[in-house]
Every structure is written in C-alpha cells, then in structure tokens.
N, C-alpha and C positions, 0 to 999 in steps of 0.2 A: 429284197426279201432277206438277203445276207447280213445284212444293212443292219434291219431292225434285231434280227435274230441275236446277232454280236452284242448290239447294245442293252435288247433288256438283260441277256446272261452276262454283259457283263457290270451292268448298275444291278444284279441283283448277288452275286457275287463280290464288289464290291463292300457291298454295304455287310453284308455276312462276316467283311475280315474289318472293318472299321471297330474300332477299342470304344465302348458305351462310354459317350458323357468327353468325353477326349475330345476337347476341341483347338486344335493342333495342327498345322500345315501336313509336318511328320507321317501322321496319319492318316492324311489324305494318300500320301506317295505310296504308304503302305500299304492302303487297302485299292490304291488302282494295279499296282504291282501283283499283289494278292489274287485279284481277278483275272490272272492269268492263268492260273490251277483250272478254270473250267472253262475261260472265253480260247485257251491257248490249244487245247485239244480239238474243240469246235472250228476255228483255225485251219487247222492240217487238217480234218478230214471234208471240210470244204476244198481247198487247194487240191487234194488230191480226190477226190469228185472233179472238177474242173479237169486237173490232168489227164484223168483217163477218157472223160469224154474229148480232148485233143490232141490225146496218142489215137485214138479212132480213129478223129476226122484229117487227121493228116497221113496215117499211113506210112510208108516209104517214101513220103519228097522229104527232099532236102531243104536245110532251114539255114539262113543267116544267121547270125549273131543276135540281130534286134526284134529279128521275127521268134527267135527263139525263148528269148526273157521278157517278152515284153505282156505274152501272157501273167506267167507269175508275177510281176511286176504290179499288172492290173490288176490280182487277186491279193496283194499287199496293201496297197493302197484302199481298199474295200473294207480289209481288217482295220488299216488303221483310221480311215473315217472311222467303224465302229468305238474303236479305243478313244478318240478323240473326244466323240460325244459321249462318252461315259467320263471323261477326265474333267470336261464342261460341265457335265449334271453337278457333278461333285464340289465342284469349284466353286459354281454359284451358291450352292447349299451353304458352302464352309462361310461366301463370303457375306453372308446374311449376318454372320454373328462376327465379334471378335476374337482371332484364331492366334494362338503363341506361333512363335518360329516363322518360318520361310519356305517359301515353295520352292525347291529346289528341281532346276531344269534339267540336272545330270538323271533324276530320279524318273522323270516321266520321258527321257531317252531311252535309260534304259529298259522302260515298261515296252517301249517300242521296238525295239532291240531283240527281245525275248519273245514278241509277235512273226518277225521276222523270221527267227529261228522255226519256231511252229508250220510257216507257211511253208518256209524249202524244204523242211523233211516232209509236209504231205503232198509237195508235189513231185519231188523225188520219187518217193515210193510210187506213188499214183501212175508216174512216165515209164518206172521203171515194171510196174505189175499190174499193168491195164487190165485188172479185173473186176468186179463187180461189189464184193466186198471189201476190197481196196481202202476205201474211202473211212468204213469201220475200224478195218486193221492201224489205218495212221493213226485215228484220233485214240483209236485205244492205248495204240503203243505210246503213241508220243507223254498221254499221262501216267500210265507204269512207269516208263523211263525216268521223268524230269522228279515224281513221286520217289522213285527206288534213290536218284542223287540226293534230292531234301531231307532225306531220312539214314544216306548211307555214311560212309564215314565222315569226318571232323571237315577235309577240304572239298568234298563230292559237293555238297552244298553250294558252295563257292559260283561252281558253273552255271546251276540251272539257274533259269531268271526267275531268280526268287528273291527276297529276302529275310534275312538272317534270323531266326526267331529263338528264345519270346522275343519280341520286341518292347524297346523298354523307353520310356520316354525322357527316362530323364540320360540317356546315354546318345538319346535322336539318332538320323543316322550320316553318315561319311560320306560327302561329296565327293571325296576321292575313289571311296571301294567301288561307288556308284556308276564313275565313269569309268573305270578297270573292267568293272564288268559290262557296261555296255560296248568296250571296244574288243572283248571278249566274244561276245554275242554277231554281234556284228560281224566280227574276222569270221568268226567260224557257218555265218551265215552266207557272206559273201563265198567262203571257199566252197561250200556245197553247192550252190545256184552256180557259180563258173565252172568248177568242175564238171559240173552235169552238162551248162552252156559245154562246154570244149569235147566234151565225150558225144553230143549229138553233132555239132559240128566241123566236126575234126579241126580246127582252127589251132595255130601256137600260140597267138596273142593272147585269145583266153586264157590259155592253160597258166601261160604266164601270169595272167591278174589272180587267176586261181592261189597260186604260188604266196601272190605278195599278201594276199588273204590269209592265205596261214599260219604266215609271218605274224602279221598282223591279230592273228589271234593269238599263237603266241605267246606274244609280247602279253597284251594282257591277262592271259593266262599266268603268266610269269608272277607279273605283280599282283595280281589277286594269291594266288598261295603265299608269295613272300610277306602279305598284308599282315601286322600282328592280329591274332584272332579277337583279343580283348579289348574294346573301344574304352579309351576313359568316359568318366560320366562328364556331361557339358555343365559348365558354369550357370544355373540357375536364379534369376529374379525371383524370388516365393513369392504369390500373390495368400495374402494376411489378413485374415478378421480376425480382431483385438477384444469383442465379448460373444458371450459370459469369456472367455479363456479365450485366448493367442492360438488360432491354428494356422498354419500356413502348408500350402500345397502347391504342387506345380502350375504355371500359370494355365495350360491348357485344361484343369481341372478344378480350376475357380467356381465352378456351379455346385461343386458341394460342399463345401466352407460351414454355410448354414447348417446341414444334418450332421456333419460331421460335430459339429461344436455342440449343438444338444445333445447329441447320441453322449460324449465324452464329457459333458457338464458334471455329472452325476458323479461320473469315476473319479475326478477330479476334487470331488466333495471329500468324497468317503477314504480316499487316498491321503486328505490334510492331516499333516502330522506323521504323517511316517514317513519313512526313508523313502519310499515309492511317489511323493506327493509331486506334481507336476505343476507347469504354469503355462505352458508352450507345447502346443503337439508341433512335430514340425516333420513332414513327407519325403522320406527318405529311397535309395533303391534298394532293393533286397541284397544286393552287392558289395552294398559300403555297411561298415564298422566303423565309421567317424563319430570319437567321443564327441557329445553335443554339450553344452554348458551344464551347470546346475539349474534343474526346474524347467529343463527342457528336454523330452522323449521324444524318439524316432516311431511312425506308423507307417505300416506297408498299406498302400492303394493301389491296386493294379487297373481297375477300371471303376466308373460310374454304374455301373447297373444294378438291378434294383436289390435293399439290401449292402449296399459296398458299406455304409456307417458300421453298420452290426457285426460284419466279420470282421471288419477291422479292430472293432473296440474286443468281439472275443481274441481275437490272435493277440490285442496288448494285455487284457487279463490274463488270458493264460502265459504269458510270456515272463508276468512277478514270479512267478515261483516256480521253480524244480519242478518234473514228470517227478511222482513219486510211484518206488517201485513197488511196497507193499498197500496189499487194498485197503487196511484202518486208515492209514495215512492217508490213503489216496480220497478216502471216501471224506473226512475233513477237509480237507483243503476243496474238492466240492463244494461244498457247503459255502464257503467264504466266496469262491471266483461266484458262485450263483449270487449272490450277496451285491456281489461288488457289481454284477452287470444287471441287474435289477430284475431275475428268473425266480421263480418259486425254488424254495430248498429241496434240495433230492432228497430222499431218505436213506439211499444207502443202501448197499446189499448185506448187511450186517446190523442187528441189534442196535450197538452201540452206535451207529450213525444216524439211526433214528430218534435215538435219546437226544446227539447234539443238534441235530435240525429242530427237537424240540424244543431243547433251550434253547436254540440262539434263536429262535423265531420267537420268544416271550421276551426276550430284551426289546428297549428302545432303541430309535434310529441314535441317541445320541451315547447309549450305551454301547452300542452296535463297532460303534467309532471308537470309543474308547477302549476296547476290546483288541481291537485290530493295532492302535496303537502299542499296546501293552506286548501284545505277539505277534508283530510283523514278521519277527527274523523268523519265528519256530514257523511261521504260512510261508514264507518264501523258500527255507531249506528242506521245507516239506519234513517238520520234526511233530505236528498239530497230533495232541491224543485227546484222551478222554477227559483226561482230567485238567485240560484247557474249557471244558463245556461243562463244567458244571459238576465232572464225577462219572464215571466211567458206569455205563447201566450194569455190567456185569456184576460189580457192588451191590447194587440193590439189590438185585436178585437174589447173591448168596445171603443177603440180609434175613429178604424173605423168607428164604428156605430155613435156614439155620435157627430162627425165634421160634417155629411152632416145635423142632428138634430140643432147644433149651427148656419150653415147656414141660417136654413128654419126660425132660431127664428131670425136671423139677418137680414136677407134680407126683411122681410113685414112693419117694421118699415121705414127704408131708403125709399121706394116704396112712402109707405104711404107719410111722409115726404118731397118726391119731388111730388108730385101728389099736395101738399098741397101747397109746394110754385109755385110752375109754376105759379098758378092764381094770387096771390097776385102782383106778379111780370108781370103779365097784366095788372093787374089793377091799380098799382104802373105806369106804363110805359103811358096807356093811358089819356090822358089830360081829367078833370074834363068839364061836359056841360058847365058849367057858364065860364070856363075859356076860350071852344072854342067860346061861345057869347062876349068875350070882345074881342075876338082874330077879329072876323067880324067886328063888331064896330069898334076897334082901327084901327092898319095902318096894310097893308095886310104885313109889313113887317116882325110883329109879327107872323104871320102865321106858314114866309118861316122861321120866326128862331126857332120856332116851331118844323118846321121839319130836321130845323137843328140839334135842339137840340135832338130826337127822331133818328136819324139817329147817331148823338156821342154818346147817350146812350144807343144805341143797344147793343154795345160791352160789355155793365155793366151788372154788375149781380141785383143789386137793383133796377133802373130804372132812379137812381138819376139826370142824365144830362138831361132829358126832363124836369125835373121841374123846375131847374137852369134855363132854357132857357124862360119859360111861364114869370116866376121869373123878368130875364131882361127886358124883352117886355113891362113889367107892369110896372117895375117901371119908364123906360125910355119916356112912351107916357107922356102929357101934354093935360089936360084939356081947351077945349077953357073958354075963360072969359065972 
C-alpha cells in the first residue's frame, strides 16, 4: 500500500516539475528530483508511523546493532522501490521519443540520497516521540524545513535535496555538484541512523561509524559551498529549420521549430529594410549577451507550452525600441509593435493616438513598410509624434475652432459696410430740393428726363445717370431775355 501511494505521488509530482515540450535527459533528473518536495514528506511520516508503532512493540528490551537498523532499513527500501518505479515511468516515456543529453547516474543517486534523508528524520522523531501525531508532525516538519532551506539564503539551498532553480537548459546540470551533494545527503543520513543506532544500543563501534559519517558529510558539505555558484552555459548543437527563415533552438526543443518560424515569418517581413531586419532567429539563455553575426537575433524560450511562439515574438517586438516614458510617445510606438505583431491598432488614451491609429490603418501593407523604413530610428528611440502620422489632430481642431472665429471677425465689418453705403447711394440717387425747383420752373421736360435719367441709373451702383440727366436739363433750358 506504501508501495502504490509513493509512486502515484510521486509520477504525479514529477510530472508537475517536468519543463512542457522539453525533451531532454536533464529534465527527467529534474523532475524525479523535483518529486521529492511532496513524495519526501510522505517518506518521513511513513517511517515515523512505523517507528512509533515499534517503540510500542518493543518496549524496554534491548536491541542489537542489526535488530536495531534493520527496521528502517526495510522502510528505506519500500521508498526506494517507490522512487524507482517512478524513475522507470519516466524513463520509458522519455525513451519513446528522441531525448538531447544524457541520463546522468550521479542525478538519480542523488534523488535517492535525499529519500534517505526524509526516512531517518521520521524515524528518528517517531523512536524518539512515540506519539500519535508524531507521524503528522515529521512529514510536516520535514517540508517547512527542506522548503524554509530552498528558499533561504544563497548556500541553504545547497543542502536540501533539491535542485538549483530556475533551471535552465541550456546550462544542464553538473555531474560533479550532483555527487557532492549526494555524498552530502548521504553522510549526514548515515550520522543520524548510527547515531540513533549507538544511542539505543549503547554500542562504541557505532558511535564510531556515526563519526566517520560526519566526516563524511563534511566533506561534502565542504565542496558543495566552495562549488562556484554560476555554471557556464554547455556547448550547444542547435537543431535548425532553414524556411520560411533559419530558426534554430535547443535540441531538446526541436518540436517547436515549425510555430516558431510562422509566428516570426511576418516580423521578418515587415522588419526588411531596416536596421532591425533579421534572417536567423537563433535560442539563446537569458544570461548570455553574445554579439550574434549580422541578420542574426537572439529569442528567449523558456518552455513549449501552449502559446510559447507568441510570447516570444512579443518579448522580441518589444525589445526593438526603448520603454518610452512619456504617454504621446508611448501611445505611438503602440501603434507600430501592434502593427509589427499582427494585433488590431490601439487607440490610445489620448486624441491624438486615435488620429494616428487612424492613419496608419488607411495606409497599405506596402506603404505600411515603407513608413517604418523611413522612421526606424525615431520607433526605436521612442522619439514617434504626431507629425510622423499624418499631422498632429490637435491641428485640426484648432483649425476648426478658429474658421467659424475668422468668419464672425469677417462678416460684421462687410455688414456694417453695406448698411453704410445703401444710404449714401440714396441719397446719391435722389435729386437735390433746389434742382427739383428748377425742375418745376424750367420745361416739364426736364422733369420726364429726370425720370429718365433715374430709371437708367437704377441699374448703377453709384447713382451717376440721375445726375448726368438734371445735368442736361440745366444746361440745355434758355433764359428768356
């Protein structure tokens, strides 16, 4: 029952720390290692279950040497069948496909190593606090514990049987830290089980093996802190598809070659011709800063799961140009990364970013490119304004505003203006008193040419032919003598 219990928690815990799409020796080690955070707890509060139910049944007799270890011993053994058949589930799985790297033997020692550990602190406690909850309190403790080392300072880590995280594939891991730590584990598993062996049965040989156990721990204790913390990254084969575009990624991450290369076909496109234009993605760690050639760019992948194409390609888009600090700026260069990853235009939280989502959405795909070639540098130093799109909308506006203002200033002058001549042009048009009194006196003929003349210069704008007409009248009467 122990049996089954260990192994489905631990192939289901396994599988929880396995990197998606990763297919990779490395990651096997990882994630059988991994499954110690919950098969290693379960562990120790089994052993120390068993303990307590054999501090009862023994009492006050005394014990040998072999009668004394040989229980925990057979509850070691129990764990590691279970570990075993979880390391087997795995194995076979991995070896259905073809896996990068190497299974490394120092890796699943030490997975065992750190079982080890788990089982003597719960049977320790268990021998040493034959109570009831006992068996709760180890597996509790045991994961606060090895939890509070993984997470507390720089070298705490070191000890618990874990490994080193994030984990990173293209730096795999050190066959050497591996067996440091397992003869780490080990020592210090051996000194707690003989110690405890010596303490029940007062014996000096044990105490002694206890001793050299410590030593022995140690020792590897030693070399694990003196280990430099930062692994070089390992010499890499790239596994390569050559169209549309040259991507290359890590061999154990060959199965996304394909999404990857369409996802980035596009960018690729709309990138020809400017300084950002690529020919080669090529899979880099997020740790290296190695110039790559020209028309070759670095992409971070961290795993296959679902989506990995898309974040990727936004983290490379976003990475052409500057965080830009003010929001105009910010809100254009928007506009272009949406562009460039093939997302609907934002609008902006500003006027004017709706104006250039407007334009640049009524351009062509190939004006689109031409565009960007022309203002690479200003999208990449995050310098993009208004008047990159067409003209700044705030322009318009006051455009607007300001025409029906030049009207209201234009229009009361003209107004005034004809209000002012109408009159004069009445009073132009109508015949002076003194000239209608000669008009009566003289010959009534002057009158009608009068009205002749008032009727041709109706059609005038000054008033001119009425006067020409008084004008005639006058000068052609004749004074009697």
């Amino acid at each position: 029952m122990a049996v089954s219990v260990l192994l489905v928690l631990g192939v289901i815990a396994a599988w929880s720390v396995l990197i998606p799409g990763v297919r990779a020796w490395e990651n096997v080690i990882v994630a059988v290692i991994g499954s110690l955070r919950l098969t290693g707890p379960v562990a120790a509060a089994f052993a120390a279950w068993v303990a307590v139910r054999r501090r009862r049944g023994i009492g006050r007799r005394s014990l040998t040497t072999w009668q004394a270890v040989r229980a925990p011993l057979a509850v070691l053994v129990v764990v590691a069948g279970s570990f075993t058949a979880t390391v087997l589930v795995l194995v076979v799985r991995t070896m259905l496909t073809e896996q990068a790297g190497r299974l490394l033997p120092s890796g699943l020692g030490m997975g065992l190593a750190g079982l080890a550990l788990y089982v003597t602190i719960g049977w320790v406690t268990g021998w040493l606090l034959p109570w009831t909850i006992t068996p709760m309190l180890a597996g509790l403790g045991c994961y606060g514990l090895f939890a509070w080392l993984t997470q507390g300072a720089t070298w705490t880590d070191r000890l618990a049987p874990a490994t080193r995280e994030p984990y990173d594939v293209f730096q795999g891991l050190s066959a050497a830290a591996l067996t440091d730590q397992m003869l780490w584990l080990l020592g210090v598993s051996a000194a707690l089980l003989l110690g405890w062996a010596a303490l029940v049965t007062r014996q000096a040989l044990v105490l002694a093996g206890a001793l050299l156990a410590v030593l022995a721990a140690g020792t590897g204790m030693a070399r694990l802190l003196t280990e430099p913390r930062t692994i070089s990254a390992q010499r890499v084969v790239y596994s390569c598809q050559e169209w549309p575009i040259t991507v290359c990624v890590h061999p154990g991450m060959r199965t996304g070659l394909s999404e990857l290369g369409s996802t980035f076909i596009k960018i690729a496109s709309r990138l020809a011709g400017t300084p950002g234009e690529f020919s080669r993605l090529e899979q880099r760690p997020r740790s290296d800063d190695v110039d790559l050639p020209p028309g070759a760019v670095p992409i971070h992948v961290d795993d296959l799961s679902s989506g990995f194409a898309d974040e990727a390609a936004d983290e490379f888009v976003q990475g052409l140009a500057q965080e830009c600090a003010g929001t105009p700026a910010g809100g254009y260069r928007d506009i272009v990364v949406a562009w460039l990853r093939g997302k609907p235009l934002p609008g902006g939280p500003l006027p004017e970013h709706q104006y250039a989502a407007a334009w640049f959405s009524g351009l062509t795909e190939t004006q689109r490119r031409e565009w960007l070639q022309a203002h690479y540098a200003d999208f990449a130093a995050c310098r993009l304004q208004g008047g990159h799109f067409g003209g700044q909308p705030d322009q318009a506006v006051q455009t607007d505003r300001t025409a029906p203002d030049q009207a209201v200033r234009a229009d009361p002058p003209q107004a005034v203006r004809a209000e002012r001549t109408a009159p004069d042009r009445a009073v132009r048009a109508e015949p002076s008193p003194a000239r209608a009194r000669r008009d009566r006196v003289g010959r009534p003929v002057t009158r009608d040419r009068h009205r002749t003349g008032e009727n041709n210069g109706a059609g005038e704008s000054d008033g001119t032919g009425a006067g020409s007409a008084v004008r005639t009248g006058l000068s052609g009467e004749r004074r009697p003598s």
